[in-house]
VMD Tcl script that draws the C-alpha trace (Angstrom):
set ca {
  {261.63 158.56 189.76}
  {261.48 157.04 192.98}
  {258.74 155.49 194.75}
  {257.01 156.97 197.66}
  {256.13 154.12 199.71}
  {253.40 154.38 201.91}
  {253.64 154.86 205.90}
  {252.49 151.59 208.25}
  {251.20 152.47 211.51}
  {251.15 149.44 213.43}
  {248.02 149.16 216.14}
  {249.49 146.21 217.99}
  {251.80 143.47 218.65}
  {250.28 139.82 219.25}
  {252.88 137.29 220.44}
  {251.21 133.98 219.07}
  {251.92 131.04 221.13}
  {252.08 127.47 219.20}
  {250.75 124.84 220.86}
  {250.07 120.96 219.59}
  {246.48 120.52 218.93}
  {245.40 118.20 222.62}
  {246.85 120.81 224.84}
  {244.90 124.30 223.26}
  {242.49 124.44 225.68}
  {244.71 123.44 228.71}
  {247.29 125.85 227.73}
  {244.33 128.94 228.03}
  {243.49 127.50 230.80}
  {247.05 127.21 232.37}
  {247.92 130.88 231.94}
  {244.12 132.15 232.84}
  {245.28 130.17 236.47}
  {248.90 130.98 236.52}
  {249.13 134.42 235.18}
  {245.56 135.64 235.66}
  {245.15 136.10 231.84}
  {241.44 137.06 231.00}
  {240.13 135.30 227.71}
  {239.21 138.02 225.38}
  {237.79 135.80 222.51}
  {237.97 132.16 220.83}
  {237.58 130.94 217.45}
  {236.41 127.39 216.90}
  {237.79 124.73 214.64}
  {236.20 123.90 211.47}
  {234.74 121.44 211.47}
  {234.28 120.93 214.50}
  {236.25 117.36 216.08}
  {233.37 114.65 216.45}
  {233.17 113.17 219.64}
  {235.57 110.07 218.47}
  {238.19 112.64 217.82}
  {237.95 113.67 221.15}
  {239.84 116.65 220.42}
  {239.00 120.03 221.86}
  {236.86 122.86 219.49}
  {239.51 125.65 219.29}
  {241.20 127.36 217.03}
  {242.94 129.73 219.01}
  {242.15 132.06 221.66}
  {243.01 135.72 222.28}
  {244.25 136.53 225.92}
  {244.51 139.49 227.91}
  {247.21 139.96 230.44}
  {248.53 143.54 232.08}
  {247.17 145.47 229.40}
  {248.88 143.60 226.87}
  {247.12 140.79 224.13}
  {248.64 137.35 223.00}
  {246.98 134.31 220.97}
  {247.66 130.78 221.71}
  {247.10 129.12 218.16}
  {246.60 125.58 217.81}
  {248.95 124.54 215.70}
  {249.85 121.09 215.03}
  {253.07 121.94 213.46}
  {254.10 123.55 216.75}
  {257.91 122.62 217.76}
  {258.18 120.25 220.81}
  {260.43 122.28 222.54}
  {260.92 125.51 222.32}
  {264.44 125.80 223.95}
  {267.54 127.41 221.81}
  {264.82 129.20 219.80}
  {265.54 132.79 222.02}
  {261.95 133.82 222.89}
  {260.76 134.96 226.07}
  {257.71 136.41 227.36}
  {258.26 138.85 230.01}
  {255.30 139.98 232.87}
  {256.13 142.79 235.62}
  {254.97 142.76 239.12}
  {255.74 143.87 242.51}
  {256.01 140.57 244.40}
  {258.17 138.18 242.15}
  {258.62 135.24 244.06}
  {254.44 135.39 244.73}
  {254.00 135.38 240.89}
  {256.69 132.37 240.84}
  {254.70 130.23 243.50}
  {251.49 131.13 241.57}
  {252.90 129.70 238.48}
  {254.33 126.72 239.66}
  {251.53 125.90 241.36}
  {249.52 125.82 238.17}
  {252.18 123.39 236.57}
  {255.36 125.77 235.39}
  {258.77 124.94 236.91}
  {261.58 127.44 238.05}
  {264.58 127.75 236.33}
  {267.03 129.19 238.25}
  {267.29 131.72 241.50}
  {265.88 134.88 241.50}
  {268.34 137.71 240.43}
  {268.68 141.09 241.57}
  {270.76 143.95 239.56}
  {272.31 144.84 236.25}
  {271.64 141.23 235.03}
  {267.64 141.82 235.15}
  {265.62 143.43 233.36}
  {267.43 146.76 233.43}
  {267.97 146.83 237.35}
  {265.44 144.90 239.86}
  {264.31 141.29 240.42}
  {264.07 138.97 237.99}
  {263.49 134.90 238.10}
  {262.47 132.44 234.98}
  {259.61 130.03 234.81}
  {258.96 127.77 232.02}
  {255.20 126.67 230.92}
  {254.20 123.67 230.52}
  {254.21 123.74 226.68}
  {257.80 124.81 226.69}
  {257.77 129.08 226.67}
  {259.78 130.32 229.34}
  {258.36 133.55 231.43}
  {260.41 136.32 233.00}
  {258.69 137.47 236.24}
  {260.79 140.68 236.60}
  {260.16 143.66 239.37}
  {259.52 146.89 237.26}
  {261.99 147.98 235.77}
  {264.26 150.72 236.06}
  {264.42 152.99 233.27}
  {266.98 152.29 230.68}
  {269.54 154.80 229.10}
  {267.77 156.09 225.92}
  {268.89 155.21 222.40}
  {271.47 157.84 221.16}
  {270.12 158.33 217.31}
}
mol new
graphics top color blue
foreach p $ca { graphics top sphere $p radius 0.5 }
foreach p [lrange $ca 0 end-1] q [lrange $ca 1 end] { graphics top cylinder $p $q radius 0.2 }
display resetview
């Protein structure tokens, strides 16, 4: 007799983004100033570093951006560079190329020109920042609506 397994609802997705231990608190900080992410909550190290450690108390923080929630996680183990790896965070907005000077101004650099058409985000604009702990950022228009899934 088979098994009936039991159904998962899942209440949220939570992109976690790994950064080395020094940089935790400038990373929230980065994407608070870039992005306008609003810091929902923060969990402290344990212990706590000792002032010869000089390393910041944070564990990770949860951040709020366009209705959406992410964590960056201080993770020591965190890869240097993220590149070849194939993840990318993606933010909509109606002025692109404002959101791109917004970021770089905060310390992110452009990769690439701005595109326009099939090759974006499903139709629209679309250009490609990358943080300064190595996660590169869409900044797309809104999309267009894709061609549903045929079951």
């Amino acid at each position: 007799m088979a098994q009936q397994q039991a159904q998962v609802k899942f209440t949220a997705v939570k992109p976690q983004l790994m950064v080395k231990t020094p940089k935790a608190v400038d990373a929230v900080n980065f994407y608070k100033s870039a992005f306008g992410a609003v810091e929902a909550g923060r969990s402290a190290c344990c212990p706590p570093p000792t002032a010869e450690q000089n390393l910041p108390n944070i564990l990770c923080a949860q951040l709020e951006l366009a209705g959406c929630s992410f964590v960056v996680y201080n993770d020591d183990s965190a890869p240097q560079k993220i590149e070849g790896i194939g993840n990318q965070l993606c933010l909509e907005t109606d002025d692109v190329e404002a959101a791109i000077s917004k970021a770089v101004s905060a310390g992110a650099v452009v990769e690439g020109e701005v595109t326009e058409g099939g090759g974006a985000c499903c139709g629209g604009r679309v250009g490609k920042v990358k943080d300064p702990y190595g996660y590169v950022w869409l900044i797309c228009s809104p999309s267009n609506k894709c061609a549903p899934v045929e079951a």
